[in-house]
C-alpha positions in Angstrom: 25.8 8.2 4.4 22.8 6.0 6.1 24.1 3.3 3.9 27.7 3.7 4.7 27.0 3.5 8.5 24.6 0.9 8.3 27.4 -0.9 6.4 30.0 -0.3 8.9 27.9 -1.4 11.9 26.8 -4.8 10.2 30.3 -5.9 9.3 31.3 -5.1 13.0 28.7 -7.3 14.3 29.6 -10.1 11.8 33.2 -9.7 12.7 32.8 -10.0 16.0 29.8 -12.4 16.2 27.4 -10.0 17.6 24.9 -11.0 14.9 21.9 -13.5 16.6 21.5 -16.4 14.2 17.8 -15.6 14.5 18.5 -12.1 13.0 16.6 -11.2 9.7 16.9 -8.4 7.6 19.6 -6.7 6.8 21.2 -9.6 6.1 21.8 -11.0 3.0 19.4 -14.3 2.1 17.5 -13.6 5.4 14.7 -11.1 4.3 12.1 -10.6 7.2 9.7 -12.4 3.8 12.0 -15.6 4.9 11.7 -14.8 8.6 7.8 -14.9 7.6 7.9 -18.1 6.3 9.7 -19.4 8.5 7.5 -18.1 11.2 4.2 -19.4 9.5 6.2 -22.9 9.2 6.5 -22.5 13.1 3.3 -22.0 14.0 1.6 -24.5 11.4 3.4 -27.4 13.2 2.8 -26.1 16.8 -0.9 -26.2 16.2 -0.7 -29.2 14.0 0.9 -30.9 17.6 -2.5 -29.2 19.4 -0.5 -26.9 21.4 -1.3 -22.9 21.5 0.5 -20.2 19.5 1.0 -16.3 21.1 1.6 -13.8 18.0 2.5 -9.9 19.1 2.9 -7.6 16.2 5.0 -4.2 17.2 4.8 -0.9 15.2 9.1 -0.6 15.2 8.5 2.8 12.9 6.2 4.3 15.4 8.3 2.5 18.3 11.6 4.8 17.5 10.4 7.9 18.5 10.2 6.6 21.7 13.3 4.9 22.1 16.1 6.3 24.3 19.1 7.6 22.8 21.0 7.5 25.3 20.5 4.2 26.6 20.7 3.0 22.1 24.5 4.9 22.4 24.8 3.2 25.5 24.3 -0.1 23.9 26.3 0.8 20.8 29.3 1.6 22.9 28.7 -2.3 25.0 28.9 -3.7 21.3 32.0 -1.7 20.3 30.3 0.8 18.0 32.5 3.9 18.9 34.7 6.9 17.3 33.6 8.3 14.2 30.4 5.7 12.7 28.8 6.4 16.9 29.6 10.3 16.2 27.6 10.0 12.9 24.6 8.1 14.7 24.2 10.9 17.5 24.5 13.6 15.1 21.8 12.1 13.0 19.5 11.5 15.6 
């Protein structure tokens, strides 16, 4: 079912161009490995050009417990995520 709905919502965003270019994972050929890369690639020429690089690393597993659910429907809803696939998210949670 968490496939399904994860389905759903990605081709919603797609369709209605939702999805950041800058978005990895989840997305086919743009594995957070690539994003990786791509970030290491980043940083390797900004401190090549002698300027400073800031790297934050956030725990998203340990992160959702805390999130709210009513502000993440909320947001669903602003991004036209409604009727039956929102029903299924707020009875999962």
């Amino acid at each position: 079912m968490e496939r399904l709905i994860a389905a759903e919502i990605h081709e919603h965003l797609r369709y209605n161009g939702l999805l950041s270019g800058a978005q990895y994972g989840f997305i086919k050929g743009k594995s957070t490995r690539t994003n990786q890369l791509e970030c290491i690639t980043d940083w390797t020429i900004t401190l090549q050009n002698k300027k400073s690089v800031t790297v934050a690393y956030i725990d998203f597993k340990k992160a959702s417990g805390t999130v709210s659910h009513e502000k993440l429907f909320a947001r669903l809803y602003s991004y036209g995520i409604r009727g039956t696939v929102l029903l299924w998210i707020n009875n999962f949670h």
